[in-house]
PAZAPA-4460 file (N, C-alpha, C; in steps of 0.05 Angstrom, whole numbers, plus 32768, in hexadecimal, padded with zeros to 4 digits):
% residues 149
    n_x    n_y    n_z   ca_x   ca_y   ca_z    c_x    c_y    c_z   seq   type   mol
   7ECC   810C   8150   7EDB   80F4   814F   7ED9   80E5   816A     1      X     A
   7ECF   80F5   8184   7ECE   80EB   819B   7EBD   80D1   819C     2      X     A
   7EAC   80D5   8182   7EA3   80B3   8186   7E9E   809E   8185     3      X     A
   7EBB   809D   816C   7EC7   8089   8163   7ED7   8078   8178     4      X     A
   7ED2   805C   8171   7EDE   804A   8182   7EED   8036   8170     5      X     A
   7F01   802A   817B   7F0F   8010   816B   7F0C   8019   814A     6      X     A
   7F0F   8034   813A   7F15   803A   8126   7F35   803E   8122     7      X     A
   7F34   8045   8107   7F53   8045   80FB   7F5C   8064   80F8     8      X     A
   7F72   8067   8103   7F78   8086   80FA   7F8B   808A   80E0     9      X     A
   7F7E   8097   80CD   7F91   8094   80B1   7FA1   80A8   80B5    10      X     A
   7FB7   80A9   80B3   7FC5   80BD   80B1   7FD4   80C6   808F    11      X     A
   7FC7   80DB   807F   7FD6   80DB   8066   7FC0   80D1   8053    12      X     A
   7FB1   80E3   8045   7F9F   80D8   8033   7FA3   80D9   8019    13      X     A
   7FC8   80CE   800E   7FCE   80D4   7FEF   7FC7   80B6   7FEF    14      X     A
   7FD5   80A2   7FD9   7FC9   808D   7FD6   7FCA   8075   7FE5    15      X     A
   7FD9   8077   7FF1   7FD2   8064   800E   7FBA   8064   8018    16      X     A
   7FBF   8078   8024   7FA9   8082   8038   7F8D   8081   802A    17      X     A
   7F86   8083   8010   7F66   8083   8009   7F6B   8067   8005    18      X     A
   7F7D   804E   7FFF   7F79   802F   7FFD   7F7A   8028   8014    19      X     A
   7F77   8033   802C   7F7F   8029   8047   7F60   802E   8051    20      X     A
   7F51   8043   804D   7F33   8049   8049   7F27   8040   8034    21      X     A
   7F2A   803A   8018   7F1A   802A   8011   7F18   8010   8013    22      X     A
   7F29   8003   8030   7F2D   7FE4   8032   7F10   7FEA   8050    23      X     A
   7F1F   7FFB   8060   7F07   7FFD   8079   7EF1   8006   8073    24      X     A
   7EE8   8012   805F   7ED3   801E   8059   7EBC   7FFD   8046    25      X     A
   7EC9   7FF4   803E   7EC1   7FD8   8033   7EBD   7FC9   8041    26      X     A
   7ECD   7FC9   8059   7EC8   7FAF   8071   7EB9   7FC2   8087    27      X     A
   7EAD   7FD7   8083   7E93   7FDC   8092   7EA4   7FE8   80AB    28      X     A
   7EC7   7FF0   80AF   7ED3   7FFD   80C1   7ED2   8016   80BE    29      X     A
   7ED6   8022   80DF   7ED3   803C   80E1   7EF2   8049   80DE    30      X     A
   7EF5   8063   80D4   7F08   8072   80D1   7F03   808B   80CE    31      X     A
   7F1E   8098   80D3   7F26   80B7   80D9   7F40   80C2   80C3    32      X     A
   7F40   80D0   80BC   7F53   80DA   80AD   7F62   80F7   80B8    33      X     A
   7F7C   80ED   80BF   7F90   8108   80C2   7FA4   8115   80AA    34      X     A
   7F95   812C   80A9   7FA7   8133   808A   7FAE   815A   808E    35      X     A
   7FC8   8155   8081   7FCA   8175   807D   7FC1   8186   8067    36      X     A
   7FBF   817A   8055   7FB3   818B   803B   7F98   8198   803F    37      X     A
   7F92   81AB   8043   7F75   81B6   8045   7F63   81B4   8038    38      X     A
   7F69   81B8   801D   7F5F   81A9   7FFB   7F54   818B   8007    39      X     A
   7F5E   8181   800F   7F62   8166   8011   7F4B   815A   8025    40      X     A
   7F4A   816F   803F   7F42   816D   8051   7F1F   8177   804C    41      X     A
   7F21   8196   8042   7F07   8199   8034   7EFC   818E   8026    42      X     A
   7F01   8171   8013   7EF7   8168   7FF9   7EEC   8152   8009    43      X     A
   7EFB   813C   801C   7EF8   8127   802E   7EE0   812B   8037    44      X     A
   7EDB   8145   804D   7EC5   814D   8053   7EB2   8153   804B    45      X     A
   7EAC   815A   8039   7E9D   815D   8021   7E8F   813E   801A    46      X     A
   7E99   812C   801A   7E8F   810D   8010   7E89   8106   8029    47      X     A
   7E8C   8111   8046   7E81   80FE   8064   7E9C   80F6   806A    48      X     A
   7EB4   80F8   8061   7EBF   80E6   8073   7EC7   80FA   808A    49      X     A
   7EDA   80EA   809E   7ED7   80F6   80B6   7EFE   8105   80AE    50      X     A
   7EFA   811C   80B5   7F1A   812A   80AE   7F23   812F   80CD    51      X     A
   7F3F   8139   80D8   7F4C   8143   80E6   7F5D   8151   80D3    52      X     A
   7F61   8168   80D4   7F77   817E   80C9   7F88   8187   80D8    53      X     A
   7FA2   8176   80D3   7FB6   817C   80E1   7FCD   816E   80DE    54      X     A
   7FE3   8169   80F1   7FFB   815E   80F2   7FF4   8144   8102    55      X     A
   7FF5   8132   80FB   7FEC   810F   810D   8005   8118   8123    56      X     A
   8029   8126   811C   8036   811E   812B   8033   812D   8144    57      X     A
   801B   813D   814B   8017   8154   8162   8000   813F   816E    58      X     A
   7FFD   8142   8186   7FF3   8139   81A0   7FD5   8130   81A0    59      X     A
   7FD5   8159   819D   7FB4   8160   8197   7FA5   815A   8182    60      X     A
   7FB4   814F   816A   7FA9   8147   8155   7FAB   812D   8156    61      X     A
   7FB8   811F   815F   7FBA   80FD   8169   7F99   80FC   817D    62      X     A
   7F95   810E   8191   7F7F   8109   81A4   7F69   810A   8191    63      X     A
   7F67   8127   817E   7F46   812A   8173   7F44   8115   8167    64      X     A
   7F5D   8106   8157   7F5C   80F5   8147   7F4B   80DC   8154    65      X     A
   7F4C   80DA   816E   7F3A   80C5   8180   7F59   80AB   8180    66      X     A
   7F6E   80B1   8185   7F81   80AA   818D   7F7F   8096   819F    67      X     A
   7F70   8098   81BC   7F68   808C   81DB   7F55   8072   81D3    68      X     A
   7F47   8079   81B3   7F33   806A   81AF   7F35   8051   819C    69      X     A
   7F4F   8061   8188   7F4C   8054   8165   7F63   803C   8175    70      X     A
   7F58   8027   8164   7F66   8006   8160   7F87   8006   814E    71      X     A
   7F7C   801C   813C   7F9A   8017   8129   7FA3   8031   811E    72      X     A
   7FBE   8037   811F   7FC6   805B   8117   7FCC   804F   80F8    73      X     A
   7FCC   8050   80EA   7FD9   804E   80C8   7FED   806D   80C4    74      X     A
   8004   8067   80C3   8013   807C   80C1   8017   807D   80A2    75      X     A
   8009   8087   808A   8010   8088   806C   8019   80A1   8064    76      X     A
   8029   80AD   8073   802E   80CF   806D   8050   80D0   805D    77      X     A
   8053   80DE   804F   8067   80DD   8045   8088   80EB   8052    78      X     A
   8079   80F7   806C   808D   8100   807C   8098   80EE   8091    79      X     A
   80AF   80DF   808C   80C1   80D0   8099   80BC   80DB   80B9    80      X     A
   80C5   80EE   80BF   80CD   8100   80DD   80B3   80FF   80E6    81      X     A
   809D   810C   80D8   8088   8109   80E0   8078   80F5   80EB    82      X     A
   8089   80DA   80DB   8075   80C2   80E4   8083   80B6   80FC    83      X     A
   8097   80B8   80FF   80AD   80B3   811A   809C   80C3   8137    84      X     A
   809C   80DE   8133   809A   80F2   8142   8072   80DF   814C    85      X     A
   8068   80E0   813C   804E   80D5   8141   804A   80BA   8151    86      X     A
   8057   80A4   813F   805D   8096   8151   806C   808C   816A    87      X     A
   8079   80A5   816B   8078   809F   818C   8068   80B1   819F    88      X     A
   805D   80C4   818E   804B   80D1   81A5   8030   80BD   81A9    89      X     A
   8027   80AC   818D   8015   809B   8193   8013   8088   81A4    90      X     A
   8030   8078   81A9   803B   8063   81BB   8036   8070   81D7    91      X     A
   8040   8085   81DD   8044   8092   81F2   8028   8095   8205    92      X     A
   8012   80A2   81F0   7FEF   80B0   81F5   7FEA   808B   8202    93      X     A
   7FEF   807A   81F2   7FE5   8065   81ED   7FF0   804A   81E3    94      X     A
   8005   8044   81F6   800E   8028   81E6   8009   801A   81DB    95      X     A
   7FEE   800E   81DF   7FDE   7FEF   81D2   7FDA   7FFD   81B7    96      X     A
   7FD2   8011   81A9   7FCF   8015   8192   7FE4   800C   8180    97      X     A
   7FD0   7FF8   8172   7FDA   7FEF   814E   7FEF   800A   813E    98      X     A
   7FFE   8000   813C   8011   8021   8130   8020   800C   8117    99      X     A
   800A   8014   8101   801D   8010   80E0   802F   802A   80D6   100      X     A
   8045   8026   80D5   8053   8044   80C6   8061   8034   80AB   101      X     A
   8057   804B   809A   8065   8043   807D   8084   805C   8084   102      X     A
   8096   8058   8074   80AA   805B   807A   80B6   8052   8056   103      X     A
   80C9   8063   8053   80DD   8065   8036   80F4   8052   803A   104      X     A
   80FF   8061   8055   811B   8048   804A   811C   8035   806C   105      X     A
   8129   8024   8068   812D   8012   8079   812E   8012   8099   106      X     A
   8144   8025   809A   814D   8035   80AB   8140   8044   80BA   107      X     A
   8122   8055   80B2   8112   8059   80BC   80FD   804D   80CA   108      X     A
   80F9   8038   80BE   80E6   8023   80C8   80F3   8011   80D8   109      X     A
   810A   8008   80E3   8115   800A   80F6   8111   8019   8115   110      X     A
   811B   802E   8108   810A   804B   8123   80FE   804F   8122   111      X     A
   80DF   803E   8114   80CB   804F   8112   80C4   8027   812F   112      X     A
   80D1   801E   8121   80CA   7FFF   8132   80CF   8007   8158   113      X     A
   80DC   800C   8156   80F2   8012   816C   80DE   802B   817F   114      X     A
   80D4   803F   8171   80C6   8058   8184   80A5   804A   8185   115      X     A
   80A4   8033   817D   807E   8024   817E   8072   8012   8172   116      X     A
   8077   8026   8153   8069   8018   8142   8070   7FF7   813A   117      X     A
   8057   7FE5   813D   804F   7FD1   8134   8054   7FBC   8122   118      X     A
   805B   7FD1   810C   8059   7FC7   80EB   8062   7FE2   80DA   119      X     A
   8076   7FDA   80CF   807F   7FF2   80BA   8083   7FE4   809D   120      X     A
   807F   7FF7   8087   8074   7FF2   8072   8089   7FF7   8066   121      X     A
   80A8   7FF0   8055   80BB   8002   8054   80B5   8005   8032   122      X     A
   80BB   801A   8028   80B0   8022   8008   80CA   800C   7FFA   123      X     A
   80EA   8017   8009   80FB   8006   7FFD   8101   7FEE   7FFC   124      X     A
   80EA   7FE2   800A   80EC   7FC0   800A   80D3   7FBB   7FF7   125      X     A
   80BE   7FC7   7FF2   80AB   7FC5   7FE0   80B7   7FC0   7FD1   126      X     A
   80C2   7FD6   7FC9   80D0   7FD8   7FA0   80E8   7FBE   7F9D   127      X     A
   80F7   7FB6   7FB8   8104   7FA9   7FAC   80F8   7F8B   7FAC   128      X     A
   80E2   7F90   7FBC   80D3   7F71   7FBA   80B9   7F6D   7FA0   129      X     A
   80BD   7F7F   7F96   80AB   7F88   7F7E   80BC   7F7C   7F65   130      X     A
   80D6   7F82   7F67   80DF   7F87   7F51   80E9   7F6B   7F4C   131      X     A
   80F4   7F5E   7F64   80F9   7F42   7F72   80E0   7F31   7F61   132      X     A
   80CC   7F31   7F68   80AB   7F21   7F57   80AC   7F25   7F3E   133      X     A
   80B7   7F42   7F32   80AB   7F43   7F13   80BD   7F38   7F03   134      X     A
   80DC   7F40   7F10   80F6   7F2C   7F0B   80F6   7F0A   7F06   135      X     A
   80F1   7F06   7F18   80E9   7EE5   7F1E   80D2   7EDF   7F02   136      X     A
   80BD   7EF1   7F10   80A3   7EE2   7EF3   80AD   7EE6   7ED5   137      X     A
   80BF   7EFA   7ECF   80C6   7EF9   7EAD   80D7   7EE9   7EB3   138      X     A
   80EC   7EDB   7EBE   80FD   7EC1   7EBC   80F7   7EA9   7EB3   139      X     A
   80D7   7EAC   7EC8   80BD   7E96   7ECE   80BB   7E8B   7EAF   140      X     A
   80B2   7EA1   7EAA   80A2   7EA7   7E8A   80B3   7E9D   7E7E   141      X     A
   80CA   7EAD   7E7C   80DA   7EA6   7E5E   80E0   7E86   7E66   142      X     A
   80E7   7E80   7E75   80EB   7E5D   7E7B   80DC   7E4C   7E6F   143      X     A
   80C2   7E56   7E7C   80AA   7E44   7E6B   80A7   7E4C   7E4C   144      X     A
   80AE   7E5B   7E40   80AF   7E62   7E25   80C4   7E59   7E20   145      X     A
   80D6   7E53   7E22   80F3   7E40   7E1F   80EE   7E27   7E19   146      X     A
   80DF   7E1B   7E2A   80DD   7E06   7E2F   80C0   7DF2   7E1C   147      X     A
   80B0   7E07   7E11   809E   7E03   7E01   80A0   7E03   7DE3   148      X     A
   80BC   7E14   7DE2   80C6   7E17   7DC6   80D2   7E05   7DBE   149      X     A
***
């Protein structure tokens, strides 16, 4: 990984993490993937991509990851603590790094704002801004079917 430059460090390769690589991998960007599953990690490798096996929120796995080097951390891991704990060791190695953390509830992405990170993704503002759009468009709908009848 030492010789990667201005790449993305994925952290978490469930489904985030492979749409977060199949967006850089289409726009011709370089990336790294940090994952714990070994399954996960052996199969990756297996197709070329580039693996780290380990915990993103440890030091030494932030460095192999090319940490000093990569443009943007993508935090898509499903462990809250973990992604806190990471990004601030990433802030710390390296301030100027891009630090996305997805994050469940609010409150986390908050402290996840607060110890570095950039941009947080919160799951609980998705769903309720999700539900907000699909709400609105059947209203949409039935209006205009109202109104045509």
């Amino acid at each position: 990984m030492k010789s990667l430059r201005e790449h993305v460090i994925i952290a978490g390769f469930g489904v985030g993490g492979r749409f977060i690589a199949e967006y850089l991998e289409s726009h011709g960007l370089a990336y790294v993937v940090v994952e714990l599953n070994a399954e996960t990690c052996a199969a990756q490798r297996a197709l070329g991509v580039p693996v780290v096996e380990g915990d993103i929120s440890e030091e030494a796995v932030l460095r192999e990851a090319g940490v000093l080097t990569a443009r943007v951390l993508a935090l898509a891991i499903p462990d809250e603590k973990a992604a806190l704990r990471a990004t601030e060791r990433a802030n710390a190695i390296r301030p100027e790094i891009h630090i996305v953390a997805s994050t469940r509830y609010t409150s986390t992405g908050l402290e996840a704002l607060r110890l570095g990170a950039d941009e947080v993704i919160v799951a609980e503002q998705a769903v309720a801004q999700e539900f907000y759009r699909r709400i609105a468009a059947h209203f949409a709908q039935a209006s205009v079917q109202s109104k045509a009848s």
